[in-house]
N, C-alpha and C positions, 0 to 999 in steps of 0.2 A: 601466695596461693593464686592460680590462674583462674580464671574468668572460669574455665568451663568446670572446676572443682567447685567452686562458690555455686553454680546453678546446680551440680547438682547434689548439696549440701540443703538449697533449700527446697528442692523438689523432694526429698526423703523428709524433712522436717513437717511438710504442710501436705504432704502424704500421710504420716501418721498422726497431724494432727485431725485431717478428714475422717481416718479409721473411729480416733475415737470419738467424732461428733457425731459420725454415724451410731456407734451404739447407744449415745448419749439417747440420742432421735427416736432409736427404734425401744427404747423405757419408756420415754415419755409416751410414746405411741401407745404404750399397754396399759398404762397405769393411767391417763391422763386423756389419750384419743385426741391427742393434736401434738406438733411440735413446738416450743414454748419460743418468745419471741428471742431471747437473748441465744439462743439453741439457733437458731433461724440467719439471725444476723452473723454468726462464727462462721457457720457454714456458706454462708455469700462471700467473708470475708477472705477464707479460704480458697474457694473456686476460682477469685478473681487472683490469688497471688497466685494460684495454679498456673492460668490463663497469662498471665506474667510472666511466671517460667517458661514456659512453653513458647511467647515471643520471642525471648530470649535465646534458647535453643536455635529454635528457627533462623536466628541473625547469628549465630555463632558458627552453626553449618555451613550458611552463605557466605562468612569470612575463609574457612579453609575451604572452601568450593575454590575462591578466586587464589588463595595461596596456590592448590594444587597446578590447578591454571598454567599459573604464573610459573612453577617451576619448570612443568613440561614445556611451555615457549622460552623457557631460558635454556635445555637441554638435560634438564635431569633425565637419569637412567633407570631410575626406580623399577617402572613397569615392563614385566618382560616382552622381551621383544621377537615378532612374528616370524617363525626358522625362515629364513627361504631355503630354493634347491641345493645351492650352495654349501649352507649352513649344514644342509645335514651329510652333506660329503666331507666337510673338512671337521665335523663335530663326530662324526662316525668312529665305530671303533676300529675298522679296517685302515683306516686314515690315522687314525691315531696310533697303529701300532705299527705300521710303515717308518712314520716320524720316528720314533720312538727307539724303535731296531736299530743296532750299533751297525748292523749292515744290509739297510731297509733300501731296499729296490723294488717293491711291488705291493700294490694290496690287490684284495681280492674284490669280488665282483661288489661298488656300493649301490641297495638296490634305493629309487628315488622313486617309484612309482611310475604310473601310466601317466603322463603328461597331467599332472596332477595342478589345479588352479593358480597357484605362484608362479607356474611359469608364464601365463598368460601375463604376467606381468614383467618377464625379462628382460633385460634391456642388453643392445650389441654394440660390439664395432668390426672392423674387418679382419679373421680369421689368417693369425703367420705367426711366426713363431714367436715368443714373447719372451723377452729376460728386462733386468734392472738398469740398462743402459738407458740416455735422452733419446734418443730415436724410436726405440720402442713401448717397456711400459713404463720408464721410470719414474714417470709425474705420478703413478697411481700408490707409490711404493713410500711416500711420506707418512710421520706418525701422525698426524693430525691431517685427516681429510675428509670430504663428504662420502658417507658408502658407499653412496648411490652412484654409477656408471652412469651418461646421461647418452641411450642410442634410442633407435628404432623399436618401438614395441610387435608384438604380435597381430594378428588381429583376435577381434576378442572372439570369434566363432571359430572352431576349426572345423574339419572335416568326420573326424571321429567320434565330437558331439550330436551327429545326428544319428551313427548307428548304434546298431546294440554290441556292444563289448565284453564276450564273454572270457574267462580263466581256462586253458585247457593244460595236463600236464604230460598230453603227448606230443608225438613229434606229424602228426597230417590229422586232418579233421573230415570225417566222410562225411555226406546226408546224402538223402535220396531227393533229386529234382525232378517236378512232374516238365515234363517236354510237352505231350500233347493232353488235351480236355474237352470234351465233347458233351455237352450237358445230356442230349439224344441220340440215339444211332441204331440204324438199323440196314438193311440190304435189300437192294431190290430182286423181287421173286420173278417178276414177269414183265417184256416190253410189250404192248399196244401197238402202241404208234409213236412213229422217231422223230426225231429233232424238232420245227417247231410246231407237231404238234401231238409234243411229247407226251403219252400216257405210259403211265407203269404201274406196279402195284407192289406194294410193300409188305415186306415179311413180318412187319410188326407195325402196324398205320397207328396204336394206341398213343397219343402225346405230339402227334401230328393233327396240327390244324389249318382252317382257311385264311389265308393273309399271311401265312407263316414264310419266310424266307429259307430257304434250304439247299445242300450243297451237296453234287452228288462226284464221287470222286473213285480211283481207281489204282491199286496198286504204285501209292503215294501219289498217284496227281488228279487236278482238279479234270472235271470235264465239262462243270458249269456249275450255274444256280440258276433259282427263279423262285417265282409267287408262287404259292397250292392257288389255284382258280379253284379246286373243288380235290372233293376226299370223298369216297363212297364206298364204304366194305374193303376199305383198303388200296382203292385204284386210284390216283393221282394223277389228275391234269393241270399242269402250270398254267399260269396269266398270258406268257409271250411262247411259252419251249424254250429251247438253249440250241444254242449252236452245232452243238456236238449230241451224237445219239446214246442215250444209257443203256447198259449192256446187266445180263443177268448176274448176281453177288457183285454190283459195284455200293458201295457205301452212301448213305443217305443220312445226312446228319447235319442237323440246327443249333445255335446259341440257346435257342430256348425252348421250352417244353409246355403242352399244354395239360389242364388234367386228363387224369383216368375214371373209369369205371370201379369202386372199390373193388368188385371179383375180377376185373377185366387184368388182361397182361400189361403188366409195366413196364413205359418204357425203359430202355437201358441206353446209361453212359458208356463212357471211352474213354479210359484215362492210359498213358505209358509215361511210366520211370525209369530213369538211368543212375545208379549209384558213382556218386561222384566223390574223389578224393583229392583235398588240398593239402597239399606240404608246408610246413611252418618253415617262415624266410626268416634271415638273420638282415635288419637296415643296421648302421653302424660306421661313424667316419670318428679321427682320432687328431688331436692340435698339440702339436708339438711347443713345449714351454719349460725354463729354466726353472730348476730347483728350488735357487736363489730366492723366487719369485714368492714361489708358493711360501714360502717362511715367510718372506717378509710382508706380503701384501694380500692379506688371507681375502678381501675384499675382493682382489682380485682374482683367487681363486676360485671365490663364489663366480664371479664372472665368466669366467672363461668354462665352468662348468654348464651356467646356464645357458650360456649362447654354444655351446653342442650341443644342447639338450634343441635350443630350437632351430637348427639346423635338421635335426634327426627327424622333426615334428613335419618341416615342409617336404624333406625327402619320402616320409613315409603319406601325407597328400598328395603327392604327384603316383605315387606307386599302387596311394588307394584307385586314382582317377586312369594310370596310365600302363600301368605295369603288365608285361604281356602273358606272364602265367609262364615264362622260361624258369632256367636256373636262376634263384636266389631272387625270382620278383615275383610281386602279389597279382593276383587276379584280377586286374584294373577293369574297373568298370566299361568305362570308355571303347576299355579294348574287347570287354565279350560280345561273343557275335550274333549274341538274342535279344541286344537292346532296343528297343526303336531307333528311328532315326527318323529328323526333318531337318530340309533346308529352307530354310525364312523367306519369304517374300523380300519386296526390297518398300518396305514398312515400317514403322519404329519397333523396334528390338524388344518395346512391353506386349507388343502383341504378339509377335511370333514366340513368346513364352506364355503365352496364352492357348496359343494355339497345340503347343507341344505339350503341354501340360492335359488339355482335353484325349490325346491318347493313350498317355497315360491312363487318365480315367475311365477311356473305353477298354482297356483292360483291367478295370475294377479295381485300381489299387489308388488312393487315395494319397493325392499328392502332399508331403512333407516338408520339402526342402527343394532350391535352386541354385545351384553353385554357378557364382558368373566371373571372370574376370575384370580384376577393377577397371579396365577402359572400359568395357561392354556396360558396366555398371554405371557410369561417367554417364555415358552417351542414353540411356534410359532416364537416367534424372534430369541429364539435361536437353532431352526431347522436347520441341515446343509444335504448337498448333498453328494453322496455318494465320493465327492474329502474331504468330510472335507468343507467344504465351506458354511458359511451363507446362506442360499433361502433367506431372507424377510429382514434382515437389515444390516449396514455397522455398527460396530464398534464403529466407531467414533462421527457418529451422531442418530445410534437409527436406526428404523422404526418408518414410520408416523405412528400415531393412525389410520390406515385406511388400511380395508381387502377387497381387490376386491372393492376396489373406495365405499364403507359402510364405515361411522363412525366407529369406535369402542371405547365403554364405559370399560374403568376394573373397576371392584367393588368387594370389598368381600363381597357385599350382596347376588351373587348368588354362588350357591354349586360347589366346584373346581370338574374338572369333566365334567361340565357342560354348552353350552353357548347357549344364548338365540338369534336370527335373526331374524328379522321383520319389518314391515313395522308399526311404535309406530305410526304415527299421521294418518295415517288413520284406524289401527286398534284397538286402545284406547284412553281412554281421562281422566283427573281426572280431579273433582270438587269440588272448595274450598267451604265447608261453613263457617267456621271460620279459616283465616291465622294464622299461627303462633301465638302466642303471648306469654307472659311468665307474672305469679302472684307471688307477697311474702306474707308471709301470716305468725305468729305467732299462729294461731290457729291450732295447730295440739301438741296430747300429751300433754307432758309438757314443750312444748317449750317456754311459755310464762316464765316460773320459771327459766330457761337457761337460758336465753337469746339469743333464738334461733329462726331462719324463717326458712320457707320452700320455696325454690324456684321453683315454678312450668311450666313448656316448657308444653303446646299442643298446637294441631290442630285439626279441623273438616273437613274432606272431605271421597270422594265418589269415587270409579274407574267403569267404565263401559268398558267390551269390545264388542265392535262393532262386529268385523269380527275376528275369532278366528282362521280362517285359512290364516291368514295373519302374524301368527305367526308360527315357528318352534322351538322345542327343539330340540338342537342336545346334547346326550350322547358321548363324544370323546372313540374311542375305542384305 
């Protein structure tokens, strides 16, 4: 009989023997109004082999705590184990019924998800064609070996972590983008007196006030600004005048607005929209590998899926960042022609993203994220003060990932030189139409007479930007 039958052999025994000193207890209690001392004493006696048990338990748990232990550092399999990307392409049922087919040359599309958390964990080596031969994979094709491929990881932030990610099941995604915003706006009625000492009078003076900053412009172009020196029943004299003379129905209009008179005219905005539509791209490249392989080294087939998979991943950050909005590319940031732009002083590189970051803000939009390439990155950590001294990290443990309280991404998707500030989720979004997935297929060439497939990684999706001055480039000088 095992240890842990015997405890609990006696934990049911001195369990009912509790039960019944308890009713004993609660007689004496009616009839008597106390419990009697030999009643008294069972019941201690009990408690304490409870209290017995229960050490005992407790030590018999901590035995198989440490067996368990021990088995998982020896290699037991017991506990199942965590699919990666791999797994669930060659555990698929399209993959299984490729194999399977007396004259299997293809599956169909296996889908893996949007660059789904496992892959962050991928590990590579260099992309060519791979069969069971010593030169190429055959050291991975042994029955007994570690699963794990030992390359390059990802990094752990990418690019499409900072935007919003929406599902679409069409083929282009419209929105409307506001182009221009004028919080005030009105026309001038009448000129006074010209240039500088410009008076005029405004066809709507309500939400115009003294100290106000104001822009007066003309069939698209500017003709000046200045101070209101003074406002009276609508007539308007500036601080200094302006250069250039205002002319009758030229536009008059400020950032900002002052109050009204509740019955009084209010003033009016200025907003114009453009309806804009993006076409969903196909990103997608394909590694060519023997048959052979896939049978024998499924380990490696996990491989060679995932390191397409993160190929596709850096292809489609370079596309978010750089893509010109042609055939078959995304709307790269970088590349639309409404973003900010500054060129850095020749300063250390945490300021000049300080600096580009503050335009952002002067267009309201609340900075998120900093995408920098890892020398750019390099060269901010390892910034010193004119003692010689670190500015931005300690030695021993780094700098956080984070510039002026913003995330910061490194990637060598974007061009060293160069980093990108912005506010990603309110000023872009991409849209999945087909996630990830990855095909094998023998039909291509002469693959079928090799004995050869073609492993194919794409995706379907769409980037839209919203608000284009929500983003800045900065050039580091």
């Amino acid at each position: 009989m095992s240890d842990i039958t015997k405890i609990k052999e006696t934990f049911a025994q001195a369990t009912e023997e509790m039960k019944g000193l308890i009713e004993t207890q609660n007689v004496e209690l009616k009839e008597l109004g106390t419990t009697t001392d030999d009643t008294s004493k069972k019941m201690n006696d009990v408690t304490s082999l409870l209290e017995s048990v229960n050490a005992e338990l407790i030590n018999a748990q901590g035995r198989m705590d440490e067996f368990e232990a021990q088995t998982k550092r020896h290699g037991a399999t017991g506990a199942p184990a965590h699919k990666s990307l791999g797994d669930l392409v060659t555990n698929s049922s399209q993959y299984k019924s490729m194999m399977d087919a007396p004259g299997r040359s293809s599956t169909d599309g296996i889908p893996v998800g949007s660059f789904d958390p496992y892959i962050r964990n991928a590990f590579g080596m260099s992309q060519k064609a791979l069969s069971s031969a010593a030169a190429s994979a055959g050291d991975a094709a042994f029955p007994e070996r570690v699963s794990e491929i030992m390359g390059d990881p990802l990094y752990p932030q990418r690019l499409r972590d900072l935007m919003v990610v929406n599902p679409t099941a069409s083929g282009s995604v419209e929105f409307v983008q506001e182009t221009l915003h004028n919080p005030i706006k009105t026309t001038v009625s009448a000129v006074t007196t010209a240039q500088e000492n410009l008076k005029f009078t405004l066809t709507n003076p309500n939400g115009f006030y003294v100290g106000q900053t104001i822009t007066i412009g003309a069939a698209g172009s500017v003709r000046g600004s200045g101070v209101i020196k003074s406002i009276t029943s609508g007539l308007v004299e500036l601080v200094a005048g302006m250069d250039n003379n205002a002319e009758v129905d030229d536009a008059v209009y400020a950032e900002y607005h002052g109050g009204t008179d509740e019955l009084g005219l209010k003033p009016e905005a200025e907003f114009t929209f453009d309806l804009i539509t993006k076409s969903v791209r196909t990103l997608a490249h394909w590694l060519p590998s023997s048959r052979q392989i896939l049978d024998d080294a499924p380990g490696l087939a996990s491989y060679i899926n995932t390191r397409l998979m993160e190929s596709l991943i850096l292809s489609e950050e370079r596309q978010i960042l750089y893509g010109n909005d042609g055939a078959g590319e995304l709307d790269g940031i970088l590349k639309n022609s409404g973003i900010q732009t500054l060129t850095g002083a020749s300063e250390a590189k945490l300021y000049q993203v300080r600096k580009a970051m503050t335009k952002v803000s002067l267009s309201h939009f609340p900075v998120d994220a900093i995408v920098v390439h890892p020398t750019d990155w390099q060269d901010i950590e390892l910034a010193q003060d004119d003692d010689k001294r670190l500015i931005w990290s300690q030695v021993p443990n780094g700098g956080e990932m984070r510039l002026w309280k913003a995330p910061v991404v490194v990637s060598s998707a974007i061009d060293a030189g160069t980093a990108l500030v912005g506010s990603f989720r309110m000023g872009t979004a991409l849209w999945d139409r087909e996630q990830s997935q990855v095909r094998i297929s023998e039909h291509h060439s002469d693959f079928f007479a090799k004995n050869m497939v073609a492993v194919l990684a794409e995706e379907r999706l769409a980037q839209t930007i919203y608000r284009p001055s929500a983003f800045c480039k900065l050039t580091f000088g």
